[in-house]
Residue frames relative to the residue before (quaternion, step in Angstrom):
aa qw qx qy qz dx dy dz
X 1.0000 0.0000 0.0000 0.0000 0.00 0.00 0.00
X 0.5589 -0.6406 0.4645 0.2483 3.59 -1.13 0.92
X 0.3784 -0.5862 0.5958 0.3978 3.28 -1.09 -0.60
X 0.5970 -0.5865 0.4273 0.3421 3.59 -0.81 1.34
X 0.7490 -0.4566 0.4261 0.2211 2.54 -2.15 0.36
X 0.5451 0.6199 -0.2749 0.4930 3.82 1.52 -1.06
X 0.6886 0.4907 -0.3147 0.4313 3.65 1.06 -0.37
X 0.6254 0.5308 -0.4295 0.3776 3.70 0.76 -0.25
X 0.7136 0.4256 -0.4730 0.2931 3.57 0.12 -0.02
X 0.4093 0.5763 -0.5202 0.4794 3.90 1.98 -0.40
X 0.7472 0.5945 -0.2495 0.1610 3.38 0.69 -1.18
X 0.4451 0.6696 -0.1751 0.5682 3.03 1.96 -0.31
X 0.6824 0.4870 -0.2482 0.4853 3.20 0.68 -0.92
X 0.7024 0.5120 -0.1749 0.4626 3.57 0.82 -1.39
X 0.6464 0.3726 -0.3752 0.5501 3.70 1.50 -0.02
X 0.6412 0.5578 -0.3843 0.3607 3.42 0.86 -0.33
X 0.6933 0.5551 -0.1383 0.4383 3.48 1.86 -0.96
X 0.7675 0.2458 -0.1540 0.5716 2.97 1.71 -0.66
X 0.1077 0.6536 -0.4784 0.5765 3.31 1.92 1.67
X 0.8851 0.2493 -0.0511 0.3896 3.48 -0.26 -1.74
X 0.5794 0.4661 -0.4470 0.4973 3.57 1.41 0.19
X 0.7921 0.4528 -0.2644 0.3125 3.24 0.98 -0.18
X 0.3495 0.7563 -0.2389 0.4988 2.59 2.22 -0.24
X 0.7530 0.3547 -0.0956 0.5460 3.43 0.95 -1.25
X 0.6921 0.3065 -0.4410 0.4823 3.06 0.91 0.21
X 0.1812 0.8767 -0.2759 0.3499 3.68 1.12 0.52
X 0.8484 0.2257 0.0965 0.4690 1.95 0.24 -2.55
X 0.5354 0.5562 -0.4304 0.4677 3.94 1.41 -0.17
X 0.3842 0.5795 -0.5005 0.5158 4.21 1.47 -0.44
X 0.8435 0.3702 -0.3010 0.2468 3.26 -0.05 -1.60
X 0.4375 0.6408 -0.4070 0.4819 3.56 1.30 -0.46
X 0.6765 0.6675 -0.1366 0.2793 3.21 0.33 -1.07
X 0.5978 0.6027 0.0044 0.5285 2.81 1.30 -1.81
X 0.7027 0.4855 -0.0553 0.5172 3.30 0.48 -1.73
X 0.7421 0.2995 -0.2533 0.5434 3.84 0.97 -0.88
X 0.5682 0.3053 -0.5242 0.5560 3.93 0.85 0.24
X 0.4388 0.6235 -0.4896 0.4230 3.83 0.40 -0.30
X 0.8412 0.3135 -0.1464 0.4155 3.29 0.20 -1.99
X 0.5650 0.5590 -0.3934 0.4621 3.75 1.32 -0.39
X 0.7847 0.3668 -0.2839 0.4113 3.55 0.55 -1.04
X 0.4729 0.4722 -0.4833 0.5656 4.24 1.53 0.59
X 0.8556 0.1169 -0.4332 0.2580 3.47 0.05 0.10
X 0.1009 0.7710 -0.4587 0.4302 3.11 1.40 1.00
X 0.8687 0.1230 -0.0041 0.4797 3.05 -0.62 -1.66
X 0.6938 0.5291 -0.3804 0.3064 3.43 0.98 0.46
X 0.4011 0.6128 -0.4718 0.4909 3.28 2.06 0.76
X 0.5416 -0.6054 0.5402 0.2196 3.17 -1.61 1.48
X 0.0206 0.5926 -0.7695 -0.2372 4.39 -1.18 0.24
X 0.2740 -0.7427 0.5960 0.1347 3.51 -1.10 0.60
X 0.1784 -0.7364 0.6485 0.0737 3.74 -0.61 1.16
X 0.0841 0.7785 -0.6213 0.0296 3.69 -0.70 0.92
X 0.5056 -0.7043 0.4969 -0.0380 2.91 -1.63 1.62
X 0.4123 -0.6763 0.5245 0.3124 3.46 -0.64 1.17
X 0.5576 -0.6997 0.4067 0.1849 3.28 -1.57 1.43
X 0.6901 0.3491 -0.4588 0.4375 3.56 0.59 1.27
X 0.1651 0.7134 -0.5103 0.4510 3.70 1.69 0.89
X 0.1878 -0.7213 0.6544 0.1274 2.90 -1.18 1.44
X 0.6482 -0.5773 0.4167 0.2701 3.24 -1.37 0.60
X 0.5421 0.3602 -0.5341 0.5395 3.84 0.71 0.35
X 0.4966 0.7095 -0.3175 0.3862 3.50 0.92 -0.30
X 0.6464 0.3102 -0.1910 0.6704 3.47 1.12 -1.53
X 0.7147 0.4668 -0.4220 0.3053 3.64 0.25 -0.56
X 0.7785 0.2325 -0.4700 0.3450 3.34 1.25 0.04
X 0.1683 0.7963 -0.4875 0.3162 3.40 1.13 0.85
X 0.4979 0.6529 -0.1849 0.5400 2.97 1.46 -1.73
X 0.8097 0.3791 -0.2248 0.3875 3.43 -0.35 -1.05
X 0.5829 0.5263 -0.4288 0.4464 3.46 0.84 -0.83
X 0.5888 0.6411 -0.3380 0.3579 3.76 0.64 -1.43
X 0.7051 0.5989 -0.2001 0.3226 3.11 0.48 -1.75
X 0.7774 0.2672 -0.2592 0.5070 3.30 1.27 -0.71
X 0.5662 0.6648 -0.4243 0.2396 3.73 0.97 0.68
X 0.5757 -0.5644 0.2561 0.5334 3.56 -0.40 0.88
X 0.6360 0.5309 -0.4630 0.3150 3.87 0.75 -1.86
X 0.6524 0.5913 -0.3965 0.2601 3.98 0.87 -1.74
X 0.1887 -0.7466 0.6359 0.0497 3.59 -1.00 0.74
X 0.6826 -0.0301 0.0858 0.7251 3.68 1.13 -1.05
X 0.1066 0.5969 -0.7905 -0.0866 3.74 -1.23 0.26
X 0.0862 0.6743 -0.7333 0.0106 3.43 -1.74 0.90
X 0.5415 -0.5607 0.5999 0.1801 3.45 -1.43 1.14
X 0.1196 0.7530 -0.6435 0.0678 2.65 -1.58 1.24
X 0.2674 -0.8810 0.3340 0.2021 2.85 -0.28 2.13
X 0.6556 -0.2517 0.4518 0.5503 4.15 -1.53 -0.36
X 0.8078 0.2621 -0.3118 0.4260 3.68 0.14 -0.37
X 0.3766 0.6987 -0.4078 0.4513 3.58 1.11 -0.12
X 0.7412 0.4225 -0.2164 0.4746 3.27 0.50 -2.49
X 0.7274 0.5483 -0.3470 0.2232 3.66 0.23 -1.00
X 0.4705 0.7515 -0.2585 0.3835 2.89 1.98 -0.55
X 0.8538 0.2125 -0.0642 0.4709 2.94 0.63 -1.96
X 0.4090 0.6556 -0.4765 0.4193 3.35 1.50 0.38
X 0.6182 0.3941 -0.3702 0.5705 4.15 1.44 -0.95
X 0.5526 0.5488 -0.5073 0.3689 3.86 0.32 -0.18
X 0.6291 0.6252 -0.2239 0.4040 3.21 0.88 -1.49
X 0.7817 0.4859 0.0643 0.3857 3.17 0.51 -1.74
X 0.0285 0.8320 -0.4917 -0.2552 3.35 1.45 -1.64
X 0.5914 0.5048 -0.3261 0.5377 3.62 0.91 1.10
X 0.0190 -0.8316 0.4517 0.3227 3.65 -0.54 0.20
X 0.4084 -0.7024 0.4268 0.3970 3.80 -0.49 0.52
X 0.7912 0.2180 -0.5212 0.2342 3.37 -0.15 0.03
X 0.3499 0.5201 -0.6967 0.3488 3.75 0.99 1.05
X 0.4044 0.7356 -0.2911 0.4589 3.29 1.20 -0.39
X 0.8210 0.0480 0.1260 0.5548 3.81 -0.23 -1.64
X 0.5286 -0.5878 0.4527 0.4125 3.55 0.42 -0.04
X 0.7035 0.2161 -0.1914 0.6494 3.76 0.35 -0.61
X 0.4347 -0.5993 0.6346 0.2217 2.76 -2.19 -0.30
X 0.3255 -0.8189 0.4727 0.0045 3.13 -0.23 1.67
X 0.2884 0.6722 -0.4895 0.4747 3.92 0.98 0.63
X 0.1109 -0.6114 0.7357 0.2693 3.28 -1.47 0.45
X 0.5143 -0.3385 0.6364 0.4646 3.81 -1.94 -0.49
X 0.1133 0.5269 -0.8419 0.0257 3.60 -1.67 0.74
X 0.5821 -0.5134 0.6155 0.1369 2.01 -2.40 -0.27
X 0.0345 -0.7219 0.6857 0.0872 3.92 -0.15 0.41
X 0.1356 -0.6754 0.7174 -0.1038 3.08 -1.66 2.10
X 0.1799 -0.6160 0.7630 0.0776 3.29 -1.50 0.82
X 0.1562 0.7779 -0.6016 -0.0930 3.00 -0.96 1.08
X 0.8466 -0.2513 0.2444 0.4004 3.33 -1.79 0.24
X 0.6514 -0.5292 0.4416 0.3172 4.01 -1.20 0.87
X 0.7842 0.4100 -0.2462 0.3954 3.35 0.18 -1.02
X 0.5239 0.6575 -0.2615 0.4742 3.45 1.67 -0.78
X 0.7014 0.4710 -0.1680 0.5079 3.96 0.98 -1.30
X 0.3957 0.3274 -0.7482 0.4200 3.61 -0.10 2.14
X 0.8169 -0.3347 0.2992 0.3621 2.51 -2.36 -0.07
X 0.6192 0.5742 -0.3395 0.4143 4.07 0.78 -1.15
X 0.3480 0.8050 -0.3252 0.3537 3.45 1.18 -1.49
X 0.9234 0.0312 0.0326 0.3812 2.08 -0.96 -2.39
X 0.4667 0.5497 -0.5799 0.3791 4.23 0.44 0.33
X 0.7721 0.3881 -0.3839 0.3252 3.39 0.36 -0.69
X 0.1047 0.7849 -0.3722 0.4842 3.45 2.11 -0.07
X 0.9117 0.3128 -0.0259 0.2653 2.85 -0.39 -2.05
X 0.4907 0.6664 -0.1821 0.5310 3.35 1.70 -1.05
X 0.7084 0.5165 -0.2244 0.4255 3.61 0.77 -0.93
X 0.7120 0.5857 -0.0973 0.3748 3.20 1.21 -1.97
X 0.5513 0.7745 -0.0809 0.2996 3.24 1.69 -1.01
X 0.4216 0.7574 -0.1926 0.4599 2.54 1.60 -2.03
X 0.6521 0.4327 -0.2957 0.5478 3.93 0.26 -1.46
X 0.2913 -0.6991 0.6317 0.1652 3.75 -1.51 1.20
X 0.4179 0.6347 -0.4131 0.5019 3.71 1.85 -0.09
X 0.8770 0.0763 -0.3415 0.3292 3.63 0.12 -0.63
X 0.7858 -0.4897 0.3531 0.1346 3.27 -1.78 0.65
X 0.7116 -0.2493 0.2445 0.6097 3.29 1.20 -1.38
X 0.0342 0.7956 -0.5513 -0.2491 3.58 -0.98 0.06
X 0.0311 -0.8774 0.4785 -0.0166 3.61 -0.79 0.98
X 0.0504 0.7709 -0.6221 0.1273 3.55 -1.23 0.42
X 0.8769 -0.3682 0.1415 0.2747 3.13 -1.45 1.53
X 0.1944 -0.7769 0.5712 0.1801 3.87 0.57 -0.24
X 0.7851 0.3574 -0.1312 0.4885 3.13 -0.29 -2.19
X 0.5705 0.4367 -0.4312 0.5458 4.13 0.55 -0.65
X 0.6341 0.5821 -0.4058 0.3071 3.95 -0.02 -0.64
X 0.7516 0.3570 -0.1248 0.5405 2.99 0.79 -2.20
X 0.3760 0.6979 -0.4606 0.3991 4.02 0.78 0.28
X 0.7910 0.4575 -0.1578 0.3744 2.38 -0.18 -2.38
X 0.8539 0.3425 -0.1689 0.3535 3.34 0.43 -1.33
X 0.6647 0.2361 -0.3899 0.5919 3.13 0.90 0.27
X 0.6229 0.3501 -0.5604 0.4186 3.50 0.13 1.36
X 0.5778 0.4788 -0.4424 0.4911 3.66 1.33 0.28
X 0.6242 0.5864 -0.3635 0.3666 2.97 1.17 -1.09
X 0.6766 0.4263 -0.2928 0.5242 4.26 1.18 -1.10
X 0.5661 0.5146 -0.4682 0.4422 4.00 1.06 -0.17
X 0.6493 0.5982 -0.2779 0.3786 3.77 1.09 -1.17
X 0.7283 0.3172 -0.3277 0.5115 3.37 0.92 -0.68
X 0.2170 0.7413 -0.4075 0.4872 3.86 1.31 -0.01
X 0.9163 0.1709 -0.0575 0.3575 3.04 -0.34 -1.21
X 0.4837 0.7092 -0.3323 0.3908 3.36 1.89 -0.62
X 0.6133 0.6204 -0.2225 0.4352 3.08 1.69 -1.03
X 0.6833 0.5027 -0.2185 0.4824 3.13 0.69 -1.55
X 0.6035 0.5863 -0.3439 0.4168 3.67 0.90 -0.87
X 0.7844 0.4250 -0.1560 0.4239 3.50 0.61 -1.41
X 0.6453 0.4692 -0.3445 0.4948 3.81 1.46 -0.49
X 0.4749 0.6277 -0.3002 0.5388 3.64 1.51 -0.58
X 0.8541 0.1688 -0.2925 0.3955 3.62 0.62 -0.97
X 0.5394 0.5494 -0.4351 0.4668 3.55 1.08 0.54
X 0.4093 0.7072 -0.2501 0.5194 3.23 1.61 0.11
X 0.6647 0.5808 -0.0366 0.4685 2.67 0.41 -1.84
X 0.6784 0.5337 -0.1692 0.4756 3.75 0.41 -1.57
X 0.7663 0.4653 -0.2424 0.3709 3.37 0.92 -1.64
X 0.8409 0.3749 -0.2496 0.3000 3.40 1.21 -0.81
X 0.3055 0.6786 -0.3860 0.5451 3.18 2.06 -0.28
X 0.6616 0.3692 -0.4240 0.4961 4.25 0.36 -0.75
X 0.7183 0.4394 -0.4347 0.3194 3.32 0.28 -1.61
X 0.4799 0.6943 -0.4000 0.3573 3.79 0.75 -1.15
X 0.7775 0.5586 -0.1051 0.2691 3.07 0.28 -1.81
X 0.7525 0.3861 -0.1262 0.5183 3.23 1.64 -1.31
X 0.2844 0.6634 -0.4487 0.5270 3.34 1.84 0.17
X 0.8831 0.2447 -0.2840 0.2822 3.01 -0.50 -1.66
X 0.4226 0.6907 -0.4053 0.4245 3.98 1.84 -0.52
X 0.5709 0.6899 -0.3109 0.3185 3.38 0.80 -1.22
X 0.5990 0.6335 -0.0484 0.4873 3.53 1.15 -0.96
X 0.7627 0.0674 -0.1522 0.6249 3.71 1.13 -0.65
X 0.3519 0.8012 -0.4805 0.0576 3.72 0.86 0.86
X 0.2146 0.8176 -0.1967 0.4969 3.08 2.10 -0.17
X 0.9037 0.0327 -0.0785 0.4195 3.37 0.13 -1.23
X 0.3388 0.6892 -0.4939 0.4078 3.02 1.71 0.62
X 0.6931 0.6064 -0.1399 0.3637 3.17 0.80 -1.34
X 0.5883 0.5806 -0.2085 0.5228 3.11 1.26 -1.15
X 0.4032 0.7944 -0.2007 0.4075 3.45 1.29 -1.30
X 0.8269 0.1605 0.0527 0.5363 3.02 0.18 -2.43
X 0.5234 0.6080 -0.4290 0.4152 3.88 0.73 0.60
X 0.6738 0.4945 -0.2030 0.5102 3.32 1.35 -1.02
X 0.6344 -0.6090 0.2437 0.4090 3.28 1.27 -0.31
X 0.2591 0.8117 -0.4588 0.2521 3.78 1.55 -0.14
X 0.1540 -0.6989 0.6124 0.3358 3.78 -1.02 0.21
X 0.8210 -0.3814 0.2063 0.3713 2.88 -1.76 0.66
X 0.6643 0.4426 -0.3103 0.5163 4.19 0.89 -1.21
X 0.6473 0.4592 -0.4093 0.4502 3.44 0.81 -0.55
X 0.6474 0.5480 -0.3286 0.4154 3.87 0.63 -0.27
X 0.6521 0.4933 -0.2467 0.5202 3.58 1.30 -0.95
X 0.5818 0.7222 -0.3008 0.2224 3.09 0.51 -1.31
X 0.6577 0.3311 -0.2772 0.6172 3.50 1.06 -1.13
X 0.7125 0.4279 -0.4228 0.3614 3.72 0.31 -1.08
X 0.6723 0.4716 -0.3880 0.4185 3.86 0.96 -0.47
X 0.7333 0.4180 -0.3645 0.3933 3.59 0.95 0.19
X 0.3359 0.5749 -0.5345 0.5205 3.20 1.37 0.64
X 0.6342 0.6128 -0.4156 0.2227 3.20 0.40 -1.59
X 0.7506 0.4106 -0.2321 0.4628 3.21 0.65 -1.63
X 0.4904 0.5926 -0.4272 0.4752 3.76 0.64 -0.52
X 0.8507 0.1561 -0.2670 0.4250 3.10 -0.04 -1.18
X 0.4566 0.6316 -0.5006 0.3770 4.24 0.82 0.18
X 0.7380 0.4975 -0.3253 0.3195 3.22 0.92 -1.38
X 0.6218 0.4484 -0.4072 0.4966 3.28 1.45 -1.47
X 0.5390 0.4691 -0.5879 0.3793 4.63 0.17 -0.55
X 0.7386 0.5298 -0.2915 0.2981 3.86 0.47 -0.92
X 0.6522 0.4669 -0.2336 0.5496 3.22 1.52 -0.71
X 0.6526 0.2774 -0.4416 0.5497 4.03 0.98 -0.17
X 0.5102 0.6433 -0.4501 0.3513 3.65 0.67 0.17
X 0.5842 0.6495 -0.1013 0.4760 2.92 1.31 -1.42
X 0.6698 0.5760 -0.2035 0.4221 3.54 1.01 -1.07
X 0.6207 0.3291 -0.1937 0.6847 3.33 0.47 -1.83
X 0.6802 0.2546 -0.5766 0.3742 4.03 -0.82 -0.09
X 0.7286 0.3490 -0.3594 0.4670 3.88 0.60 -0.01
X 0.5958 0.3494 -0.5249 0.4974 3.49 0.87 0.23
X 0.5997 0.4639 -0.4424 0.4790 3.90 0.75 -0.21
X 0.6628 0.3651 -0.4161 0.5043 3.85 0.62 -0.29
X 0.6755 0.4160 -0.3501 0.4980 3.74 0.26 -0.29
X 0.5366 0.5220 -0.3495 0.5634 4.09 1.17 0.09
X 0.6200 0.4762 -0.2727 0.5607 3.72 0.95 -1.08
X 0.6921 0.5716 -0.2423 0.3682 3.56 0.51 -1.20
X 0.7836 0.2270 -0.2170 0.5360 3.21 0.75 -1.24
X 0.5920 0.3677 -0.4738 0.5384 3.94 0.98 0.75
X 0.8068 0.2023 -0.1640 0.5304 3.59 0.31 -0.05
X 0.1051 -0.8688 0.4834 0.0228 3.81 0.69 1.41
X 0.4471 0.6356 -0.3706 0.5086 3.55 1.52 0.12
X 0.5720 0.6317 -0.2923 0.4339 3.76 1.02 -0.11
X 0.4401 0.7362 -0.3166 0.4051 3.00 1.66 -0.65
X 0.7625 0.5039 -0.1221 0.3870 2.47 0.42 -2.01
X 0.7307 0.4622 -0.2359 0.4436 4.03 0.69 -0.38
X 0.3223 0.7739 -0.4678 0.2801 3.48 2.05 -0.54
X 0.1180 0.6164 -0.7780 -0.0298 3.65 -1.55 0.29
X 0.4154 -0.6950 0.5755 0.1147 3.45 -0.78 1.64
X 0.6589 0.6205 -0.3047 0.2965 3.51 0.68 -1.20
X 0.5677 0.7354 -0.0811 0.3611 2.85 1.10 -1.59
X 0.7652 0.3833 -0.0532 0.5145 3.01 0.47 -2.10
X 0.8491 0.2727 -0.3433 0.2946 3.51 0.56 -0.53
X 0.1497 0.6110 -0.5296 0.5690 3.17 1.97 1.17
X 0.7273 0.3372 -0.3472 0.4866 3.69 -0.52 -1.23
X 0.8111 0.3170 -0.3641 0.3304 3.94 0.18 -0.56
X 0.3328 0.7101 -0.4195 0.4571 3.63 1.59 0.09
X 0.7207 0.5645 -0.0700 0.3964 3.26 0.48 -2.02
X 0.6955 0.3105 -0.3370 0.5535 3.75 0.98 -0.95
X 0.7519 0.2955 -0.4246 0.4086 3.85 0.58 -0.15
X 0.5695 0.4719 -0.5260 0.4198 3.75 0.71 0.50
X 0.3807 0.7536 -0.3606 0.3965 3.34 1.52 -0.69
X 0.9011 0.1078 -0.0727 0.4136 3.10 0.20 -1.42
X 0.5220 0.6111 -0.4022 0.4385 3.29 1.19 0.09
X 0.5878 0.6739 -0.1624 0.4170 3.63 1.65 -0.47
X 0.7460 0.4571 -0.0730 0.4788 2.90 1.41 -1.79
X 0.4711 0.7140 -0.2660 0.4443 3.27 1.67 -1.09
X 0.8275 0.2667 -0.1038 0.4830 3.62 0.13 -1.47
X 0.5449 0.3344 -0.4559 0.6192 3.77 0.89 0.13
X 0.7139 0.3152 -0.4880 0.3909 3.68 -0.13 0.18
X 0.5040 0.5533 -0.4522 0.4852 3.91 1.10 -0.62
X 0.7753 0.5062 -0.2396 0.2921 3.32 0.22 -1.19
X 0.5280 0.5457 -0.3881 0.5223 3.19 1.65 -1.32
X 0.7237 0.5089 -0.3092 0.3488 3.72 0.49 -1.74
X 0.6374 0.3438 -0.4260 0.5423 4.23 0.73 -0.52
X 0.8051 0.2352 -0.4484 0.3087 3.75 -0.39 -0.22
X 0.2097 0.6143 -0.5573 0.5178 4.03 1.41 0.82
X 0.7823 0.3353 -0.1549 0.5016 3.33 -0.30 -1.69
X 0.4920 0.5467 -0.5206 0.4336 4.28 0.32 -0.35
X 0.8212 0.2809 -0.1314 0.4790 3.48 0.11 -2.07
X 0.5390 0.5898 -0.4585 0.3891 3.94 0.67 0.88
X 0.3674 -0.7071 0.4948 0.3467 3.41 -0.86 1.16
X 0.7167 -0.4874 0.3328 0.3715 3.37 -1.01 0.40
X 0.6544 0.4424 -0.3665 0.4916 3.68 1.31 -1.02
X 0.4452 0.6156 -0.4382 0.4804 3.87 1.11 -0.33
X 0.8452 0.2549 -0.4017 0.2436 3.90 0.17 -0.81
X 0.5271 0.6466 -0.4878 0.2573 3.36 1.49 0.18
């Protein structure tokens, strides 16, 4: 036996409620997303600088170059020659030194980008420890005080949000049941009725647990929507979003809100029919 006709409009409700909880939780993934995205660009987008003692010949730095290229930390390695630096040293500066000193007092380096996970403080010494090894280079250096920042200001935003994430999904959880047992509330009647006529207990769920999922999948799929019409609104105002997109990701996070609720849905139906089973009838008035 179905669930009556008196039950579809609770049921309506209970997708629309457990829509916009998931919705909001959704949209805190995408935050999320978007801040390891945005954490792991300005990562890999500090410069370490390998400099070369100022009589290094340049097949020399080029195979320096080559060695890098094949190390896991090296993301990008790009030569920079003594006439290069002096360049962007008069841009910088808007002077050149050696009208200045007579010579040019630059060495050739290298400027490495390396990989996210590579850019702390341990990282980047052992970085440096390696690079050394070479009696060609001079020094290798990079930003310190920016390092020990950054990371310890992503590192106090990450748990931040770890929080907020994890109280949101116990949240989340709490109203997606309560919803659920609302809209259940409505066919306890013919549950009962159900188990008077004789029905067993799988035969009574059964229909109410295949709404459930019906009606989770369809909350997960308009949930799903609006967080992609709100990400495709952000995008096309803030075309720099683009640039931080992880497809993969996102269609994890949009997987997750329709198993989410397709999960939570039918463990709460189910919790809510065997409540209403082990109730005496004067109990459901």
């Amino acid at each position: 036996m179905a669930p009556g006709k008196k039950a579809k409009p609770s049921y309506v409700y209970a997708i629309i409620g457990v829509s916009l909880v998931l919705f909001l939780l959704g949209t805190l993934g995408w935050l999320v997303i978007n801040g390891r995205a945005l954490t792991r660009a300005f990562k890999e987008d500090l410069e370490v600088n390998v400099n070369f003692h100022d009589n290094t010949k340049e097949e020399n730095v080029q195979k320096m170059k080559s060695i890098l290229d094949q190390q896991p930390f090296v993301r990008e390695a790009r030569i920079i020659t003594k006439e290069e630096a002096i360049k962007m040293e008069s841009q910088v500066e808007g002077e050149n030194p050696v009208d200045l000193l007579g010579y040019n007092p630059l060495f050739s380096s290298i400027a490495l980008k390396l990989h996210s996970e590579y850019v702390n403080k341990d990282s980047l010494e052992k970085v440096r420890q390696f690079i050394m090894q070479s009696n060609v280079v001079r020094d290798v250096t990079w930003p310190k005080v920016v390092v020990d920042k950054m990371n310890s200001n992503f590192r106090k935003i990450g748990i931040v949000l770890a929080v907020i994430s994890f109280i949101l999904f116990i949240v989340v959880i709490f109203l997606i049941d309560n919803t659920v047992r609302l809209a259940m509330f409505s066919n306890r009647f013919l549950i009962k009725t159900m188990q008077m006529v004789g029905a067993t207990r799988w035969f009574i769920s059964r229909p109410f647990d295949r709404r459930a999922v019906i009606n989770g999948l369809i909350s997960g799929i308009i949930a799903v929507l609006a967080l992609w019409m709100v990400i495709s609104f952000a995008y096309a105002q803030l075309p720099e979003l683009k640039l931080l997109k992880n497809t993969g990701m996102l269609a994890v996070l949009m997987t997750g809100m329709i198993l989410m609720g397709v999960l939570i849905c039918m463990i709460s139906t189910h919790r809510s029919v065997l409540k209403y089973l082990k109730l005496h009838v004067d109990d459901l008035y």
